[in-house]
C-alpha positions in Angstrom: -257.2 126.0 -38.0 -256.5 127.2 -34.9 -253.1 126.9 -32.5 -252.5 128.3 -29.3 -249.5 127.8 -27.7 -248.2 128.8 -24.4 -244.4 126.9 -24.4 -243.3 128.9 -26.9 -239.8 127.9 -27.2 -241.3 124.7 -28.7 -241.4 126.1 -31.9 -239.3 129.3 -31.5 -236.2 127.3 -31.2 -237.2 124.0 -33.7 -237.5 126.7 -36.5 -234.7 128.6 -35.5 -232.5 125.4 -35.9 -234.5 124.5 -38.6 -234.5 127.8 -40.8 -230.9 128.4 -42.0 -231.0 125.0 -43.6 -234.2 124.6 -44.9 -235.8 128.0 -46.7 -238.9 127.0 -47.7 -241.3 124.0 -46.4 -244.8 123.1 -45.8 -246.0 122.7 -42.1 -248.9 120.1 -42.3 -251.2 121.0 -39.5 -253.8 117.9 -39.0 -256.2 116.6 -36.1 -253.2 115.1 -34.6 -250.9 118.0 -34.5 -248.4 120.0 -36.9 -245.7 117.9 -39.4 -242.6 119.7 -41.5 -240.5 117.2 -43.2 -237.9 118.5 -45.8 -234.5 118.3 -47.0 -232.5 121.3 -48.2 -231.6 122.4 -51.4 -228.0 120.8 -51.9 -229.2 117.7 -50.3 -227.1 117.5 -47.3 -229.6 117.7 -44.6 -233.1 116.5 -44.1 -235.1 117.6 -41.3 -238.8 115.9 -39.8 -240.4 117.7 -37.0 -243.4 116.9 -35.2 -245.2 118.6 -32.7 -248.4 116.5 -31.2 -251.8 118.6 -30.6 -251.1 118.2 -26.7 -248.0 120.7 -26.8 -250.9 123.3 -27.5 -253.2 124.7 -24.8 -255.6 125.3 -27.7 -256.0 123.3 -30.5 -258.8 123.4 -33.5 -258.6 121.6 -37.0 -261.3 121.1 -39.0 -259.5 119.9 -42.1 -256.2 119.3 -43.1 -254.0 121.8 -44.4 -250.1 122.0 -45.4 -249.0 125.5 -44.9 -246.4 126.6 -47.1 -243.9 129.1 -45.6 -240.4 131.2 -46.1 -239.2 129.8 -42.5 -236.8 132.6 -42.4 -239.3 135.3 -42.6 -241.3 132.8 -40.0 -238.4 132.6 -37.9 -237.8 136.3 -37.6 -241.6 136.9 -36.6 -241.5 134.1 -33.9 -238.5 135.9 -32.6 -240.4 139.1 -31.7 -242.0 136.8 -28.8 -240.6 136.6 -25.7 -240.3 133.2 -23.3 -243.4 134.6 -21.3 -245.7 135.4 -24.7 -248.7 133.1 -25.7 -248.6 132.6 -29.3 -251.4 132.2 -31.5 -251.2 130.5 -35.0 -254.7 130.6 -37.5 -255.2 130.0 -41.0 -258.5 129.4 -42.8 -257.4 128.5 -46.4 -253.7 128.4 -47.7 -253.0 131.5 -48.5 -252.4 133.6 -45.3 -251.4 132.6 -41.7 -252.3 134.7 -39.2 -249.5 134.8 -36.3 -250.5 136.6 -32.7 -248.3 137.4 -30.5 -250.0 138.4 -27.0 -248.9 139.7 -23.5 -249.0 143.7 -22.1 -250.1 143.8 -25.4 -251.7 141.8 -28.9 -249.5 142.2 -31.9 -251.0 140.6 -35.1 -249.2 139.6 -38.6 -250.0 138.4 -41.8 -247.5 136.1 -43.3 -248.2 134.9 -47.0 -248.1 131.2 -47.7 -246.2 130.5 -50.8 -246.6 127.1 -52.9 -245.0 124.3 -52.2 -244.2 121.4 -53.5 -246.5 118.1 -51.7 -244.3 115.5 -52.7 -243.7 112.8 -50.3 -240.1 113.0 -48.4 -239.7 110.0 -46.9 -237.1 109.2 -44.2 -233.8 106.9 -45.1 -233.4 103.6 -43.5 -230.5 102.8 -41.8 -228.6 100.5 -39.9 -226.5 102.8 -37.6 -223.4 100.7 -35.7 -223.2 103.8 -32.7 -226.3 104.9 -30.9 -225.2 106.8 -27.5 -227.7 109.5 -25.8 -226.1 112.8 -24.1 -227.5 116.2 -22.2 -227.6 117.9 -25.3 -224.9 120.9 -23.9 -222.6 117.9 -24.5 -223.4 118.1 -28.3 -223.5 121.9 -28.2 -220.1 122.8 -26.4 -218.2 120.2 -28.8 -219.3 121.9 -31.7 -218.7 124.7 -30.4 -215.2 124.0 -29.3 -214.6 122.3 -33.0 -215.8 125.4 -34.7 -212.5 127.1 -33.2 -210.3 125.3 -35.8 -212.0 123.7 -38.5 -215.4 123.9 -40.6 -215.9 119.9 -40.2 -216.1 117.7 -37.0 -215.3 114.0 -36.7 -217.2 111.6 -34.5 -215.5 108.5 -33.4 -216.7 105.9 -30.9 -215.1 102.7 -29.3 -216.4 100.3 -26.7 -215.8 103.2 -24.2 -216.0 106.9 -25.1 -217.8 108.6 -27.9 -215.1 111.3 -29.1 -215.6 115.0 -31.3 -212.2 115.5 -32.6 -211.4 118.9 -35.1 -208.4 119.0 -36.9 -207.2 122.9 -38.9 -203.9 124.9 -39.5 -205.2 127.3 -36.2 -204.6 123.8 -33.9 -206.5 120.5 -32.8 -209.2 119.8 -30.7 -210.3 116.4 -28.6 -213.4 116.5 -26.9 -214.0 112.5 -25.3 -217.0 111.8 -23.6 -216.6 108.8 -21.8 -219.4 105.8 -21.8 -220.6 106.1 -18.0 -221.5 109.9 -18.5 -223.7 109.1 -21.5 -227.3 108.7 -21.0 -227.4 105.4 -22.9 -224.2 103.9 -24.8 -225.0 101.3 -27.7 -222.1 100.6 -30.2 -221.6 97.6 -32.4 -218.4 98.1 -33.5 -215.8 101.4 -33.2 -217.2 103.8 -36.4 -216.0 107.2 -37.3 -217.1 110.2 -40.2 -216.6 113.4 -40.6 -219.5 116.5 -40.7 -219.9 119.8 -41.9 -219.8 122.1 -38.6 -222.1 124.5 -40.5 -225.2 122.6 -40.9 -224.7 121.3 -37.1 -224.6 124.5 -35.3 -227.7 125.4 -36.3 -229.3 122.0 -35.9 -227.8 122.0 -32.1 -230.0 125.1 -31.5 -232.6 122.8 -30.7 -231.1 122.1 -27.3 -233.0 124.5 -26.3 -235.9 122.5 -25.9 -234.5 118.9 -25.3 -233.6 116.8 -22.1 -231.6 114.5 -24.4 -230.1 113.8 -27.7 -230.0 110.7 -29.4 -226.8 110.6 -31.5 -226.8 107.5 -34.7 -224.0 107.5 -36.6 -220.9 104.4 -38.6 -218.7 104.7 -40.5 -219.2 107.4 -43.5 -222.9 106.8 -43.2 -225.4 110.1 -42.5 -225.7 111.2 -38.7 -228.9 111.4 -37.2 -229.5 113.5 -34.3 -233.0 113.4 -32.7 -233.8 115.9 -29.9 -236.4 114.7 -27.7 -239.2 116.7 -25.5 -242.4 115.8 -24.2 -244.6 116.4 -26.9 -241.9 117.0 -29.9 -239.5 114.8 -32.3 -237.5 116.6 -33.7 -234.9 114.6 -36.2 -232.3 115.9 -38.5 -229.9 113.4 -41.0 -226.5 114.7 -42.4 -224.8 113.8 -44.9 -221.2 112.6 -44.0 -218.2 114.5 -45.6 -215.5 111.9 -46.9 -212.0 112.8 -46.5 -210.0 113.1 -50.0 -206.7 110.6 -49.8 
């Protein structure tokens, strides 16, 4: 197989926000373009990424293959490339992916594919009571302003605003969005729950290459966040934290 890519933040920033949760995972790389779908190790989080052939400028696959990586050693390659790189992904078997990174000049590694395990991870149905869609710096800077007093967020909807609400001993914080700023506003009936801020920052790193965010959540049900990009789905679920009476 053969991948050329020339957006390179496509993949720099899905595995970055992908990478601190999951550690290992196999990318399956067809004729229709490249799959990861896994859930990490404490079973909090499950992620499903896929990136269709036509994000590449070059694209080759003669036969299916799942690639089984360490995305943190993956991640820190894909950081040596700058925003202006072409990137350059080939394998021939499953035992070593070749990664080239190319501008002024061609640098070349080797990254060993480790086994995997091919059992099917398939995605959770749901019935989700809130569905409202938001610039994804909306997502980010709530987090963010969460993470300034407490390790877990609460999102809470009515008819009207979608709310991200922290609560700690260093203060409170209230961040309301209301409905007319949100891309689209669905909600069935006012739902909150409560997240770890941990797994979330590094899922929100995947702004990076979204226009919008789709946020699903109820009441004490998983969240599911899928970024969306020409080209790229990129979901993750997580599981909510209940609150001890």
């Amino acid at each position: 197989m053969r991948a050329a890519l020339e957006e390179i933040k496509i993949l720099k920033s899905s595995i970055d926000a992908i990478s601190n949760i999951i550690d290992e995972a196999g990318i399956i790389v067809s004729k229709e373009g490249m799959t990861l779908r896994a859930m990490d190790p404490a079973h909090v989080a499950f992620v499903d990424l896929q990136i269709t052939k036509d994000a590449f400028s070059d694209y080759k696959v003669e036969e299916k293959l799942t690639l089984g990586l360490d995305l943190d050693r993956f991640n820190t390659i894909l950081k040596r490339a700058g925003s202006s790189d072409k990137l350059t992904l080939s394998a021939n078997d499953e035992t070593t992916m070749n990664i080239e990174i190319k501008n002024s000049s061609t640098r070349r590694f080797e990254l060993p594919l480790i086994d995997i395990s091919e059992e099917e991870i398939k995605l959770p149905s749901l019935d989700f009571p809130a569905e409202i869609e938001l610039d994804p710096k909306v997502l980010l800077e709530g987090i963010k302003d969460a993470e300034i007093v407490s390790d877990n967020i609460i999102f809470k909807v009515d008819e009207n605003n979608l709310y991200l609400e922290a609560k700690g001993d260093l203060g409170n914080v209230k961040v309301k969005v209301d409905k007319d700023k949100a891309i689209t506003f669905r909600v069935d009936s006012p739902c909150n729950s409560m997240f770890s801020i941990e797994y979330l920052k590094d899922m929100v790193k995947a702004s990076d290459i979204a226009k919008s965010v789709k946020v699903y959540f109820g009441k004490d049900i998983p969240l599911k966040l899928e970024f969306i990009a020409p080209e790229v789905r990129l979901n993750f679920l997580i599981a909510p934290r209940v609150e001890s009476e």
